[in-house]
N, C-alpha and C positions, 0 to 999 in steps of 0.2 A: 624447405622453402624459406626459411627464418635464418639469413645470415649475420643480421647486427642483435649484439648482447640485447636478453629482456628483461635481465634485473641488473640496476647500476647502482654502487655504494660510490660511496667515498675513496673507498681502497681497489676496489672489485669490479668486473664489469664480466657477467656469463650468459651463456645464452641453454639456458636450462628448462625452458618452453619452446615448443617446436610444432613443427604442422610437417606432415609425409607425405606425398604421393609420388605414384608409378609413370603419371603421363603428364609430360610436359607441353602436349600440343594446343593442347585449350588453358591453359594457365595466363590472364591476362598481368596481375599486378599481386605483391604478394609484401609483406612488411611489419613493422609493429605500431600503434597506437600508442603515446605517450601521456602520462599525467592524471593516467586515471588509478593508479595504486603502484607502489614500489616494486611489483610485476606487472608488465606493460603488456598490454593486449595485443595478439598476434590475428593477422587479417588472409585473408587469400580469396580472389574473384576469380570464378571461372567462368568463360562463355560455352554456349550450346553443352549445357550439361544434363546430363539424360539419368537422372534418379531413376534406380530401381528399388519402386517402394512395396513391400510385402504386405499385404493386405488379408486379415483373416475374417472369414464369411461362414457364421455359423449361424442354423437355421435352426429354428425350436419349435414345438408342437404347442399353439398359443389356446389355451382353457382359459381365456378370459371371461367366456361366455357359454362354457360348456355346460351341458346340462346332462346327468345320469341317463335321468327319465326318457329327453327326448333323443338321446343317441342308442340306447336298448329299443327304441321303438321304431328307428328308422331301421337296424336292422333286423327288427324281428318281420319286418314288412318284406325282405327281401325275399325273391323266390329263384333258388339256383336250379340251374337247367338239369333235368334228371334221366334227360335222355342222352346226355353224352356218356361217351365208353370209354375213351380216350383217358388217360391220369393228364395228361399236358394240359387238355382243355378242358379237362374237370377245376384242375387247379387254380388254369388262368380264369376261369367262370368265378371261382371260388373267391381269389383275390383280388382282383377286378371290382367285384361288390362291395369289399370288406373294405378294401380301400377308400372309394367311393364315399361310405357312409365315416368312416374315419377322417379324412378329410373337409367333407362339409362342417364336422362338428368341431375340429382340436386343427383347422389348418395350420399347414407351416409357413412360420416369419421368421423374416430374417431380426437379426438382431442388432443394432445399434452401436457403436463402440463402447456406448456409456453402459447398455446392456450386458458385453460381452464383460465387462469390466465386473461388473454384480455377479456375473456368472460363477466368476473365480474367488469371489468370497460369498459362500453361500449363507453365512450366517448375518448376512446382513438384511433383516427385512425390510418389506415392502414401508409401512409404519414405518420404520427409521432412517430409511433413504430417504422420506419425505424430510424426517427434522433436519437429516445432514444439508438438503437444500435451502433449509428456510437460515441454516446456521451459515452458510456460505452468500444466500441475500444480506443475512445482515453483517455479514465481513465486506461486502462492498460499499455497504451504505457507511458504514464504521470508516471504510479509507475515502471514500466521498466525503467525510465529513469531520476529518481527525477530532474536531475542538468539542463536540458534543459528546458532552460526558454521559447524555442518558443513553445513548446510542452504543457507546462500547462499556458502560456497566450492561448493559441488556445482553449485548452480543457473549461478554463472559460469560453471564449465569446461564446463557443457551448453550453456548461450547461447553461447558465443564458437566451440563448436563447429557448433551449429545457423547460427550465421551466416556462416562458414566454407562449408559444405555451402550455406548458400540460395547465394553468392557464385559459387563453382563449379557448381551447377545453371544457373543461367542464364549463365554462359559458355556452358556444354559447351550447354546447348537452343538459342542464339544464332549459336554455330558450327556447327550441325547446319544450324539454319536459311537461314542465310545461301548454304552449299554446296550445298543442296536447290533453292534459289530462285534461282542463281546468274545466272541468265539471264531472269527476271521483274523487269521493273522496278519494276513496281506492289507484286510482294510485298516487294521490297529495301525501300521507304519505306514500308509499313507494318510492315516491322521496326523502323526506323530511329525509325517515333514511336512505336514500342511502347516500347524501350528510352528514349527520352526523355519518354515518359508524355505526350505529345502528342496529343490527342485531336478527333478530328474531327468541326467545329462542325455538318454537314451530314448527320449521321447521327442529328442530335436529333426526337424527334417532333413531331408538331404537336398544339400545346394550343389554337389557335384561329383560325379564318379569316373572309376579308371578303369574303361571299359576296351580291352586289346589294346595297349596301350596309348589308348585317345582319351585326352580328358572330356569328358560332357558336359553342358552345364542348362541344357536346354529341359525342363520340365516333363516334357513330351518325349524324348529321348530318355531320360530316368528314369518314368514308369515303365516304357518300353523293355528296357535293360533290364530292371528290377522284377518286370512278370517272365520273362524268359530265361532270365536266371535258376529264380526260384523253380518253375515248369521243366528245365530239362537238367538241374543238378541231381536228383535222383537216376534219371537214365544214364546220363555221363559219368558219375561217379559206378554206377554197375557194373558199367563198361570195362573197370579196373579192379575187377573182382575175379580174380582167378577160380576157375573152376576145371572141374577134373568131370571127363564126360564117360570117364567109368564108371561111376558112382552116381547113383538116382539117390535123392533126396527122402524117397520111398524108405530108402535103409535104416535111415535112424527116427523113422514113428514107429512108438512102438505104444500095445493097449492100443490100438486103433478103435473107436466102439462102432458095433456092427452096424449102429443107428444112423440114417443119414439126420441132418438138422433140417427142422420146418419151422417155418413161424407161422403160430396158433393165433387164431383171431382177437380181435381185438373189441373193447367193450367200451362202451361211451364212458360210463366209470372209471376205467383205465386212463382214459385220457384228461377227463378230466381232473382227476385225481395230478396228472402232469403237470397242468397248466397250473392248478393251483398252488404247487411246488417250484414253480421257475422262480430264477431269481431275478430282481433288475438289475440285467447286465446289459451293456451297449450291444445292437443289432447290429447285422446284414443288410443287402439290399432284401427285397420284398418280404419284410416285417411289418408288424402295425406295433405301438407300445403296448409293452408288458401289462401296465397298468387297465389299461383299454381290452387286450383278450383275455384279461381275468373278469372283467366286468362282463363282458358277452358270451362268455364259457360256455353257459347253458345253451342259449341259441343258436351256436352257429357245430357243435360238438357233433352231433350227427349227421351232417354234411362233412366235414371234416373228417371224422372215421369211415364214411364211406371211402374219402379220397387216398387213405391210408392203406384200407385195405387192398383195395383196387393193387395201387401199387405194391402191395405184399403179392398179391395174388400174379401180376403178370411181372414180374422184377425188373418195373420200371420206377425211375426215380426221377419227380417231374424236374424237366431241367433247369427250370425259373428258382428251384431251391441247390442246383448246384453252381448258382453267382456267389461269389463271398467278398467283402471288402480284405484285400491283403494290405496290410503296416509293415514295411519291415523293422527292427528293430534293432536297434544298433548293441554288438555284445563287448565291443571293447576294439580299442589298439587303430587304426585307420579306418577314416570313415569314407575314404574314398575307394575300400574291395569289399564288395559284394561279398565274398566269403567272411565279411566280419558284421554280416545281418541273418536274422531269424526271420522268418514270416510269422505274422501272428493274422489268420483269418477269423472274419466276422460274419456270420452263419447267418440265415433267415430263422426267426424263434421257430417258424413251423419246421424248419428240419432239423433242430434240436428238438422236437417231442417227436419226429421219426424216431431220431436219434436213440433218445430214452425207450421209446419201445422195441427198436430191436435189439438194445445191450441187454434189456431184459430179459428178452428170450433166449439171446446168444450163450451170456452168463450163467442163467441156470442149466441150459443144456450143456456147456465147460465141466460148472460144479457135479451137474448130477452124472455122468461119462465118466470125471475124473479125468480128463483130457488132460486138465491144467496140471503142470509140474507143483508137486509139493513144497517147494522154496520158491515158488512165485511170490513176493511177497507186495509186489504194487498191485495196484486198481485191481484190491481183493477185498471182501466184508470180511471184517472180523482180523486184519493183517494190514500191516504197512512197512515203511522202511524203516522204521524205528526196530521194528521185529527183527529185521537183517542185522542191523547193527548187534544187536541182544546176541543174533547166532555167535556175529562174527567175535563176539567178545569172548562167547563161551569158551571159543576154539581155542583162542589166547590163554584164557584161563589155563584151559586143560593141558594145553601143549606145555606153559614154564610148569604146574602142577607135577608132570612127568619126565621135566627134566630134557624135553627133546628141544630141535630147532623149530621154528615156525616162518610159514613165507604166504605171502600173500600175491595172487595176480590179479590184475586188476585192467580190464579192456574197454577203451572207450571206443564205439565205432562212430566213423562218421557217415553223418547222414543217417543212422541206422533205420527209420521211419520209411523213408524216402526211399532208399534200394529193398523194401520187400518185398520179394515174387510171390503176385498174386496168385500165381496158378501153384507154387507151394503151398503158400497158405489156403488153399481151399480144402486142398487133399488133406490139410490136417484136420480137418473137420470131416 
């Protein structure tokens, strides 16, 4: 839009500032600004112009006024219904209440730009957001009033002190951190790019994708795409899996053990013991905080393992815990094909302590069968991939040791999670 030079010498005249656009229909008047610096300010007016402004809305569980004592007593007052048989409506009974009393005490508010803003530098307290206020009052009273010398010595000795205290806040929240975390490796390096303001390219939303060859760009339409994606790339992909219908899969289990698998009851203990071992990790829909169902553990744990068992005992899984928030997650190369995102789902805490107690049973009845192949070496006690490695090194060793050749294969499937036949894998068991 910038056709006359915006920097003019003596010798020179280029036009090396510029303004782009695609549409020329609303474009009233367009030019440069002269005499305000030896690069001359470039202008453009447009009529009926329709900003698409992205606005982010994030809601927080507000304990300003929460209180231990009386959030344990409102629900220790609650009385769940004991004549239901149902797991659906034992659940929704269940959560219904929990919520209820969760809500009245720790409600959620929305947050403020200026909030959302503190959000993302956590080491900044309460206490020193107030000084950075009072130091930013007195930087307006300081430009209201350039000539008064008492007013910007005062304003220094306050900034130089405020930036002192920011300096030391985030040491002391960085060493808190790092001691806390000391044995997470994932949380080390997102300390590690927090402190270098390193920001992670795979965490950005998506503004548009390439769905049958149509571009989208409609919100409503993206999550559309994005859940139906996800939901039939397993089946689809199946679908191109050659199989041979001579051959039952029955052939190569071998060690079958004669035992079928049961899951054995469960113990208020047991669960509790759970709860007190979760970690605070971001939730699912119908969750309460972490922080909050460790506090009420004791009260609400035997109602809770009844709903547990129920569902062990008739192998129903109530459906309010099979919602999950899906993210996809972008893995590289175009962000506009679906096949270059991961789903990463967020569970309800209560069906992560399902969760935990039927790997427990599942697990030890694996280990004690001996089902599991002996070179499993993931999501096993006492083994990991590091162990693989170690094998895979020996074999090298041994193999130049004697002189021979060595080769390696190496198979990546896709999807492989996602095309498992469930009615194979039962018969393995």
């Amino acid at each position: 839009m910038i056709l006359l030079p915006t920097r003019v010498t003596e010798t020179t005249s280029t036009i090396i500032d510029n303004i782009f656009t695609n549409n020329l229909d609303n474009i009233v008047n367009s030019g440069n600004i002269t005499d305000i610096s030896d690069h001359y300010s470039q202008f453009i007016t447009v009529k009926n112009l329709k900003m698409d402004v992205k606005t982010t809305t994030i809601y927080k569980r507000d304990y300003s006024t929460f209180s231990e004592e009386s959030f344990r007593n409102d629900v220790s007052i609650q009385t769940f219904d004991n004549q239901l048989d149902d797991v659906n409506e034992q659940f929704h009974d269940f959560y219904f209440k929990l919520e209820g009393c969760v809500n009245r005490h720790a409600p959620l508010k929305k947050l403020t730009p200026k909030e959302i803003k503190l959000q993302q530098k956590p080491s900044i307290s309460k206490d020193l957001n107030k000084m950075i206020k009072i130091k930013n009052k007195l930087f307006n009273r300081k430009k209201r009033q350039p000539k008064n010398e008492d007013i910007k010595r005062l304003y220094n000795l306050f900034r130089n002190r405020v930036n002192r205290e920011l300096i030391k806040s985030k040491k002391n929240y960085y060493a808190k951190y790092f001691e806390d975390n000391n044995k997470n490796c994932k949380k080390i390096w997102e300390g590690i790019k927090s402190i270098i303001n390193l920001k992670n390219p795979k965490g950005t939303s998506i503004s548009q994708l390439k769905v049958n060859d149509k571009t989208i760009s409609n919100p409503k339409e993206i999550v559309e795409s994005v859940n139906n994606f996800f939901a039939d790339i397993g089946p689809n992909t199946e679908k191109n899996i050659p199989k041979n219908p001579t051959i039952k899969p029955e052939k190569y289990l071998k060690n079958r053990s004669p035992l079928d698998f049961q899951i054995t009851n469960i113990t208020n203990e047991e669960v509790l013991e759970i709860i007190k071992n979760l970690d605070n990790k971001t939730l699912g829909p119908n969750s309460i905080p972490i922080y909050l169902l460790k506090l009420i553990a004791d009260l609400i744990v035997t109602r809770l393992s009844e709903i547990i068992t129920n569902s062990f005992k008739t192998g129903t899984f109530p459906d309010a815990l099979k919602i999950s928030k899906v993210i996809p997650i972008h893995k590289g190369k175009s962000t506009d094909d679906l096949n270059n995102y991961r789903p990463i789902s967020l569970l309800s805490i209560f069906d992560k302590i399902i969760e935990k107690l039927v790997h427990k049973r599942l697990y030890n009845f694996l280990e004690q069968q001996q089902i599991l192949y002996q070179k499993q070496f993931g999501f096993r006690k006492n083994n990991s991939t590091t162990f693989a490695l170690l094998e895979i090194t020996e074999k090298i060793k041994e193999t130049i040791d004697n002189h021979k050749y060595g080769c390696g294969i190496f198979i990546d499937l896709r999807k492989a999670f996602d095309t498992v036949n469930h009615g194979i894998l039962l018969k393995k068991t």
